[in-house]
C-alpha positions in Angstrom: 0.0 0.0 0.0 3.3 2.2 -0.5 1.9 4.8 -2.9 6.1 5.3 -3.8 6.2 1.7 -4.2 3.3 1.7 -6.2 4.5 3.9 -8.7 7.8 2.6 -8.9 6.0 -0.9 -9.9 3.7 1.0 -12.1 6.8 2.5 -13.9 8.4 -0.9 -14.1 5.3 -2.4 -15.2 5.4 0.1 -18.0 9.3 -0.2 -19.2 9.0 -3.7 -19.4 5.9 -3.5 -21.6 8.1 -0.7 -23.9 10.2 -3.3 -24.2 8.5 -6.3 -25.0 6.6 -4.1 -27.4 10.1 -3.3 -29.3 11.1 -7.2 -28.9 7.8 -8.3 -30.7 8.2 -5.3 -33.7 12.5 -6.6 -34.0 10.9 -10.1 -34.4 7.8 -9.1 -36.7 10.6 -7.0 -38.9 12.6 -10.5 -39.3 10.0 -12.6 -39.9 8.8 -10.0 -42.7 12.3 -10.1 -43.6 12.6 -14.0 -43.7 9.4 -14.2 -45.6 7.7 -16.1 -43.1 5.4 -13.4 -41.8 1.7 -14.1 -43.4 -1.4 -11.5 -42.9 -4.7 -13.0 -41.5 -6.8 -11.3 -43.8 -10.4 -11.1 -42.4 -14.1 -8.7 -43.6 -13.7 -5.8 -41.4 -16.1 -3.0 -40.9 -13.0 -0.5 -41.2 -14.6 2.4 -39.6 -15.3 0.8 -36.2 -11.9 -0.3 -36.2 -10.2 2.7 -36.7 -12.9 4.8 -33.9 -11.5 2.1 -31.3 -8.0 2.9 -32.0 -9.1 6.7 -31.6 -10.3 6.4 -28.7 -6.9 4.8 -27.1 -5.6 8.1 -27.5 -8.4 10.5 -26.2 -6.8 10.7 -22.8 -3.9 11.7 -23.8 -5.4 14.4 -26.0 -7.4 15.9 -23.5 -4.6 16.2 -21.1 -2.4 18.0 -23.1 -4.9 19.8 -24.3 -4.7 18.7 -28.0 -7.5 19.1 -30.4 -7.8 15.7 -31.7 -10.4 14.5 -34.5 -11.4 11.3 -36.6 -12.4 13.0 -40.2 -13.8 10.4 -42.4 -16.0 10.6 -45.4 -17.8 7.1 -44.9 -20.1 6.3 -42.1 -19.3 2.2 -42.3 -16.5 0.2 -45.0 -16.5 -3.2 -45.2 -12.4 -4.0 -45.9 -10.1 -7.1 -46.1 -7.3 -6.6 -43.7 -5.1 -8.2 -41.1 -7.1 -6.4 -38.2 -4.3 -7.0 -35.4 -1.8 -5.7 -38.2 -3.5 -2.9 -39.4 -3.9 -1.7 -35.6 -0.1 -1.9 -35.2 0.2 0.4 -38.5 -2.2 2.7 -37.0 -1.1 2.8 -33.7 2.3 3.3 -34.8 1.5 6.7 -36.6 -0.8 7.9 -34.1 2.1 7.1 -31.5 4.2 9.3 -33.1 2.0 11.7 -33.8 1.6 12.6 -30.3 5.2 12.0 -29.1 6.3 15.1 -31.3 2.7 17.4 -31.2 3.5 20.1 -28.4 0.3 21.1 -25.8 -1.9 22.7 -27.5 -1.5 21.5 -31.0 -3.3 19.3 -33.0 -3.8 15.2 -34.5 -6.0 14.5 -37.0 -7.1 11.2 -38.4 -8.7 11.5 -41.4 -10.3 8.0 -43.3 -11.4 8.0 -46.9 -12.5 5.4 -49.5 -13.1 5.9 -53.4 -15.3 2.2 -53.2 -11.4 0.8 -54.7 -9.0 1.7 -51.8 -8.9 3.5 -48.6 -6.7 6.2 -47.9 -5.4 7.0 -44.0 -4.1 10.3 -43.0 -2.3 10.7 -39.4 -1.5 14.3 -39.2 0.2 16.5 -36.6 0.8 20.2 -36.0 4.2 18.9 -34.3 8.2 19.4 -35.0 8.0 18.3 -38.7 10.4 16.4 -40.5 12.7 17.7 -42.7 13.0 17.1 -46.4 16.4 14.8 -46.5 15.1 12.8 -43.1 11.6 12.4 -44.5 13.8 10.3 -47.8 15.1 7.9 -44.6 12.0 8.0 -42.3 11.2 4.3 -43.3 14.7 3.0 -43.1 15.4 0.6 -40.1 17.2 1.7 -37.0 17.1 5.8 -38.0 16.0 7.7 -35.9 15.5 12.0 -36.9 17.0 14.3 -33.9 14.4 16.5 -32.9 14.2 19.1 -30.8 12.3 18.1 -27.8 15.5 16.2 -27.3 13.3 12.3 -28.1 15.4 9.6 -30.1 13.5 6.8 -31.4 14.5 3.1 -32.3 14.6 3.9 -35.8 11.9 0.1 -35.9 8.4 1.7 -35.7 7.9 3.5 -38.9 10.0 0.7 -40.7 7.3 -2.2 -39.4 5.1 0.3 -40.1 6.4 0.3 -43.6 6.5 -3.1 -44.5 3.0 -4.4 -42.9 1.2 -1.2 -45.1 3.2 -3.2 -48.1 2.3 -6.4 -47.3 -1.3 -5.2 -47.2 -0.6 -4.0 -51.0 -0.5 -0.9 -49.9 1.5 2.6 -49.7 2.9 4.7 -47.5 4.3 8.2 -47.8 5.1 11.2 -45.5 4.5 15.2 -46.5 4.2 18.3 -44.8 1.5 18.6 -43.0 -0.6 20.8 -45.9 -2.3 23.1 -43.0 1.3 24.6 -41.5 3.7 23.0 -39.2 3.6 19.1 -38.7 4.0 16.2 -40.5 1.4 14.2 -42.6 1.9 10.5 -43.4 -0.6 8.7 -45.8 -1.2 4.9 -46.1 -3.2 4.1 -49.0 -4.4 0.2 -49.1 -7.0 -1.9 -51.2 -10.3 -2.5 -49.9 
């Protein structure tokens, strides 16, 4: 009932979870890698999906007091995906999305679907990345030096990278169109 105890095993609790999280993305990356990585692909109502995955972030939104939104242009879309994959992709961006968005910015997730494909947009009114790192964003083990003074792994946006592929998909990162921030853009087949 130590409350400095407590926290000390809550912390623990949550570093060991950081890195069996980074374990399991080294070992999806080499089974990808090794060609023995297969997609469950399973009918998925995408919208649904994607609120859940939302919502895992509202929290954190609200206590840093970020405006946070889920734009989409469908209501419900029926997809073929590798649901526990797709949520690693997703998660991934909005992750990072909020790791470099300062108090008081903004994320935005924004779904749409010509009836062919669906396009997902994560973006972030945060630090940006510039135009040579956004050319290695995707590469394995680089990580961009930002300001706020956070080094990453360099694995994320790499697993990130292959699973949107191995859905037959793209993935690409911009400017974020309204100002500061970065925009990434995964664009897979229904």
């Amino acid at each position: 009932k130590d409350e400095e105890r407590l926290r000390n095993y809550h912390l623990m609790k949550q570093n060991a979870q950081r890195i069996l999280r980074l374990i399991n993305q080294m070992m999806d990356v080499r089974k990808i890698e090794q060609g023995k990585f297969l997609l469950d692909y399973r009918k998925v109502e995408l919208v649904g999906l994607l609120q859940s995955i939302f919502d895992v972030f509202v929290s954190n939104a609200n206590t840093h007091h970020i405006k946070y939104q889920f734009i989409r242009n469908v209501e419900q879309l029926m997809v073929y995906v590798d649901p526990e994959n797709l949520d690693k992709i997703v998660m991934n961006l909005l992750s990072n999305a909020f790791k470099f968005t300062p108090d008081g910015g903004s994320v935005v997730m924004r779904l749409e679907s010509d009836g062919e494909r669906f396009e997902l947009e994560v973006v972030d009114s945060g630090v940006g990345i510039s135009d040579d790192e956004k050319k290695k964003v995707f590469e394995r083990f680089y990580s961009a030096q930002h300001r706020n003074g956070y080094i990453g792994t360099g694995i994320g946006l790499n697993l990130t990278s292959m699973l949107v592929k191995l859905h037959q998909g793209t993935i690409r990162v911009e400017d974020n169109p309204e100002g500061k921030g970065t925009c990434f853009v995964v664009n897979i087949p229904i």
